[in-house]
C-alpha positions in Angstrom: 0.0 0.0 0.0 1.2 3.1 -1.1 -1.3 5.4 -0.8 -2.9 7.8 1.5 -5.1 6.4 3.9 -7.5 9.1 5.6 -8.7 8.5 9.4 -11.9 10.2 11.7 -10.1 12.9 13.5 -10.8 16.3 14.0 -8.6 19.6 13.6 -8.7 22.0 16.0 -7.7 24.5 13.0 -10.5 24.2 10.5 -13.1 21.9 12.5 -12.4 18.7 9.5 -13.5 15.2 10.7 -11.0 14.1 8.8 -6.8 13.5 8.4 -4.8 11.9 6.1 -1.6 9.3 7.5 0.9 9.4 5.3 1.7 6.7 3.0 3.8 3.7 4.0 7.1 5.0 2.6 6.8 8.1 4.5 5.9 6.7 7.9 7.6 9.0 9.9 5.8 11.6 8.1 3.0 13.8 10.0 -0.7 13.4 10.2 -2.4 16.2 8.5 -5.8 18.0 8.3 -7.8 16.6 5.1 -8.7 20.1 4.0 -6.5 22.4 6.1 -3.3 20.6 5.5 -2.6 21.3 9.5 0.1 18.8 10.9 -1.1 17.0 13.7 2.4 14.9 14.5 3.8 11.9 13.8 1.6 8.7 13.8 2.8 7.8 17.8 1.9 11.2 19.1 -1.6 11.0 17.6 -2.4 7.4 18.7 -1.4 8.5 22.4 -3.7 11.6 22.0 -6.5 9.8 20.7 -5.9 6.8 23.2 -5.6 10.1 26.3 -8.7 11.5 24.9 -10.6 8.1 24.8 -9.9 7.3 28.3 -10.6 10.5 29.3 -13.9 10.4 28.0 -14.7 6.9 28.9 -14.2 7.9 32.4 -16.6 10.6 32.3 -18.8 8.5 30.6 -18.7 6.2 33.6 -18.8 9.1 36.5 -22.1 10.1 34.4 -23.6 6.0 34.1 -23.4 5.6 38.0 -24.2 8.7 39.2 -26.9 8.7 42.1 -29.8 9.8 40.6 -33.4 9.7 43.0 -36.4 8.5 40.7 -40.2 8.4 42.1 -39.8 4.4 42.7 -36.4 4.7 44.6 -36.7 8.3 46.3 -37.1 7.1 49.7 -33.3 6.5 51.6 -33.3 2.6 52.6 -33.7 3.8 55.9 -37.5 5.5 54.9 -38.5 2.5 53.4 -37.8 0.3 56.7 -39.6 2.7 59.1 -43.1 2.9 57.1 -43.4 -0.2 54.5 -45.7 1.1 51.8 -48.9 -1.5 52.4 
């Protein structure tokens, strides 16, 4: 493979979804912006960014899931719901 191959990732320059890794030949080459023609880094630096940013956000993502929330069916502490059993 010799050519181009284009990957999701967005530039903070321009905003485009899109970059371009350079071909095999040139693998030490940067990353660059699909329309702006921004480099982003080498290959390395932007797989540990996009790996940062992924873990990042997965954690988030979790602190979000298990957040304590209190719905109508569960509002009641534990301690409520021992003291006065709905009948």
């Amino acid at each position: 493979m010799s050519g181009s191959i284009t990957i999701a990732y967005l530039c903070p320059k321009c905003g485009a979804k899109h970059a371009v890794l350079p071909p095999k030949s040139e693998a030490a080459g940067a990353v660059r912006c699909s329309q702006c023609g921004r480099a982003h880094g080498s290959l390395d630096e932007v797989q540990k960014e996009i790996a940062t940013k992924a873990r990042e956000e997965g954690a988030q993502r979790v602190r979000q899931v298990y957040r304590v929330r209190p719905t109508k069916k569960y509002g009641k502490s534990a301690r409520e719901r021992l003291k006065r059993p709905d009948a």
